[in-house]
SEMAR-637853 format. One record per residue (C-alpha): residue in one letter; y, x, z. Coordinates in steps of 0.05 Angstrom, whole numbers, plus 5000, padded with zeros to 4 digits. Each point is the difference from the previous one (the first is absolute). Layout:
BEGIN
<a <Y X Z>> ...
//
This chain:
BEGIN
<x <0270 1855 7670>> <x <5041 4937 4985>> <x <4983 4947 5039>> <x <4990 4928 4966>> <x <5039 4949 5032>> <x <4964 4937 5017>> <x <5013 4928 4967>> <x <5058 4954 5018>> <x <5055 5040 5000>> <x <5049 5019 4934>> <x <5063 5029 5012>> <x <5035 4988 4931>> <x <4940 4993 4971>> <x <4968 5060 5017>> <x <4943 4994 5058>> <x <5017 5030 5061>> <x <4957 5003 5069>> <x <5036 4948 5049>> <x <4997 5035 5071>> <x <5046 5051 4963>> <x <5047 4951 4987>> <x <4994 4962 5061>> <x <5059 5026 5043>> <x <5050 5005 4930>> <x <4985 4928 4987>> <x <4998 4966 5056>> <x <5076 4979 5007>> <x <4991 4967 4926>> <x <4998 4930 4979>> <x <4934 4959 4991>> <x <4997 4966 4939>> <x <4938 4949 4987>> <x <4989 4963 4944>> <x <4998 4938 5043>> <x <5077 5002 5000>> <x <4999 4989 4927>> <x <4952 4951 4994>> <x <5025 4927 4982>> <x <4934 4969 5021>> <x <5014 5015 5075>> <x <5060 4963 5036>> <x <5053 5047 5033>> <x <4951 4973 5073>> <x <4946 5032 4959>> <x <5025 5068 4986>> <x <5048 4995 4934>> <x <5067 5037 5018>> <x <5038 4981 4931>> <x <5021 4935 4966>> <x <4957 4963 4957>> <x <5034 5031 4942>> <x <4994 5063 5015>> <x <4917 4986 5016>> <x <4938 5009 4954>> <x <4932 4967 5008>> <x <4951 5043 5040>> <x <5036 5074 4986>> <x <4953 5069 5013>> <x <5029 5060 5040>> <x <4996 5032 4927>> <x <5046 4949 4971>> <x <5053 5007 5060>> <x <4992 5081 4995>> <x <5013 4994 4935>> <x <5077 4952 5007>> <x <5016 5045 5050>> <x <4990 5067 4965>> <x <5063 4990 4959>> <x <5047 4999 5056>> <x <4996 5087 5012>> <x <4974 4988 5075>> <x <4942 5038 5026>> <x <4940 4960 5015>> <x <4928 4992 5021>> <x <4938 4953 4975>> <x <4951 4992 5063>> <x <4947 4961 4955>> <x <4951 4999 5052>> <x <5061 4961 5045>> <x <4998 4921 5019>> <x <5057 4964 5012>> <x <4992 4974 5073>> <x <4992 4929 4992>> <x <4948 5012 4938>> <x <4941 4947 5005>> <x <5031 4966 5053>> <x <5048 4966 4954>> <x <4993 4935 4955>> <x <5028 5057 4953>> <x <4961 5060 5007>> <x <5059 5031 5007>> <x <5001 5041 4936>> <x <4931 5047 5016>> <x <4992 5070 5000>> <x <5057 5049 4998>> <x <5072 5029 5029>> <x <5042 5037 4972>> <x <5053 5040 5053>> <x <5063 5011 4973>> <x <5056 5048 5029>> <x <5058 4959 4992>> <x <5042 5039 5049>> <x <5017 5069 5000>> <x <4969 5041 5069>> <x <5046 5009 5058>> <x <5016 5071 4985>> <x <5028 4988 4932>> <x <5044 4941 5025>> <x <4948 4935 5007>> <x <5043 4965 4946>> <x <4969 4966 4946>> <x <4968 5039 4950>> <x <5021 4967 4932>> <x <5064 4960 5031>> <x <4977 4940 4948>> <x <4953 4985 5060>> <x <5036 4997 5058>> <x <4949 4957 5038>> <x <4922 4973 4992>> <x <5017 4937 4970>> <x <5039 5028 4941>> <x <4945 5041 4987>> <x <4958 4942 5001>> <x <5033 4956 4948>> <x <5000 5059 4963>> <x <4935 5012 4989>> <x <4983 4922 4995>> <x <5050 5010 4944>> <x <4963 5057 4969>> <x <4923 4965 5008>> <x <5036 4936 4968>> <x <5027 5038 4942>> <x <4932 5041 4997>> <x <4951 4929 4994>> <x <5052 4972 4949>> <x <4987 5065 4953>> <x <4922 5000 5026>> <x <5001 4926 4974>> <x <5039 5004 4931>> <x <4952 5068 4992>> <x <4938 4951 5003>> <x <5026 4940 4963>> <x <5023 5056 4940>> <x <4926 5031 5015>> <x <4964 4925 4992>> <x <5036 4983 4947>> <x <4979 5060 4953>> <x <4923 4986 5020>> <x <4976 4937 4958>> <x <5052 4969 4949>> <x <4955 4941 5007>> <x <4993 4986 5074>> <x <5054 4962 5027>> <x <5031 5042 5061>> <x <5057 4950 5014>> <x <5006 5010 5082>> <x <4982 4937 5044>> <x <5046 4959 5041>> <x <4972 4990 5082>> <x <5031 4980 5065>> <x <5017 5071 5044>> <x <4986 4964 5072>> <x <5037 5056 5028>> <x <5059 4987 4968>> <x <5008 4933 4972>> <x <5025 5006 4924>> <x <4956 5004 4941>> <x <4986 5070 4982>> <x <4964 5031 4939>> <x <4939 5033 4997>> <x <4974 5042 4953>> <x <4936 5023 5037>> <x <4971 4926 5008>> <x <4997 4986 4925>> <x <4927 5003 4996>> <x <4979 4969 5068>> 
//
C-alpha cells in the first residue's frame, strides 16, 4: 500500500513525505521569500538588491524562478522564515524552498551547475527570474483588462512606492 505523503513538502513538484528527505537535504541551501522581498530592508531579511526584489513574493513564486536553473529542490510550505512576525516586514510568510546547490561529498562537493558557484549568485538569479516573472504577470493583466470593457477606462494610476521612492505604476489601484 502506497503511503500518502503529508503536506509541505514537493520535491520538483511532486509531494514527497519530509522525514525521508531529511538527512539528503539537509546540507542544502534555504531559500525564503523574505530574501526577495523589496519591502524588507537587507536588516529585515532581503538578501538581493532592490532590483533584483518584488513586493511581498510567495514560496510558490520563488519555487517557481528557481525551477529553471536544473537544480534539485524542495518546497517546505508549512516552513517560516525565522524572523517571520517579528519583523516590521513579516518577513515574506509561509514557505522554504531547500535547494541542493552543491554536489554531496562523495561525488566531489563542487557546485552542481558551475553557473552557481556560491549562494549569492544563486540569489540574484532567482530575483532575476521573479522580476522577469511579475513583468510578464503584469503585461498578462493589463492585455487581460484591456480586452474586458472597451468602455471602461483601465489607464493604470500613478502613487508614491514609500519603499522605494520613485513614482511607480499601478494597474491594480485603478478602481480604489
Amino acid at each position: 500500500m502506497q503511503q500518502s505523503a503529508p503536506p509541505g513538502a514537493f520535491v520538483n513538484s511532486k509531494p514527497v513525505d519530509p522525514q525521508e528527505l531529511k538527512e539528503t537535504i539537509a546540507s542544502w541551501v534555504c531559500v525564503y521569500p523574505a530574501y526577495f522581498d523589496s519591502n524588507c530592508t537587507s536588516r529585515e531579511g532581503r538578501r538581493v538588491a532592490l532590483k533584483q526584489a518584488v513586493p511581498s513574493p510567495t514560496a510558490d513564486e520563488v519555487c517557481q524562478a528557481a525551477s529553471t536553473f536544473g537544480l534539485s529542490m524542495v518546497l517546505e510550505s508549512d516552513r517560516r522564515h525565522p524572523r517571520a512576525g517579528y519583523e516590521p516586514c513579516d518577513a515574506g510568510g509561509m514557505g522554504r524552498i531547500r535547494i541542493r546547490l552543491f554536489n554531496e561529498p562523495e561525488r566531489g562537493g563542487g557546485p552542481a551547475v558551475a553557473k552557481y558557484p556560491n549562494r549569492m549568485s544563486l540569489f540574484r538569479a532567482i530575483g532575476e527570474n521573479l522580476v522577469i516573472q511579475r513583468a510578464s504577470k503584469r503585461e498578462v493583466m493589463d492585455v487581460e483588462s484591456d480586452s474586458d470593457d472597451p468602455d471602461q477606462d483601465h489607464s493604470p494610476t500613478r502613487r508614491l512606492d514609500s519603499t522605494s521612492g520613485p513614482l511607480i505604476e499601478d494597474a491594480l489601484a485603478v478602481g480604489e
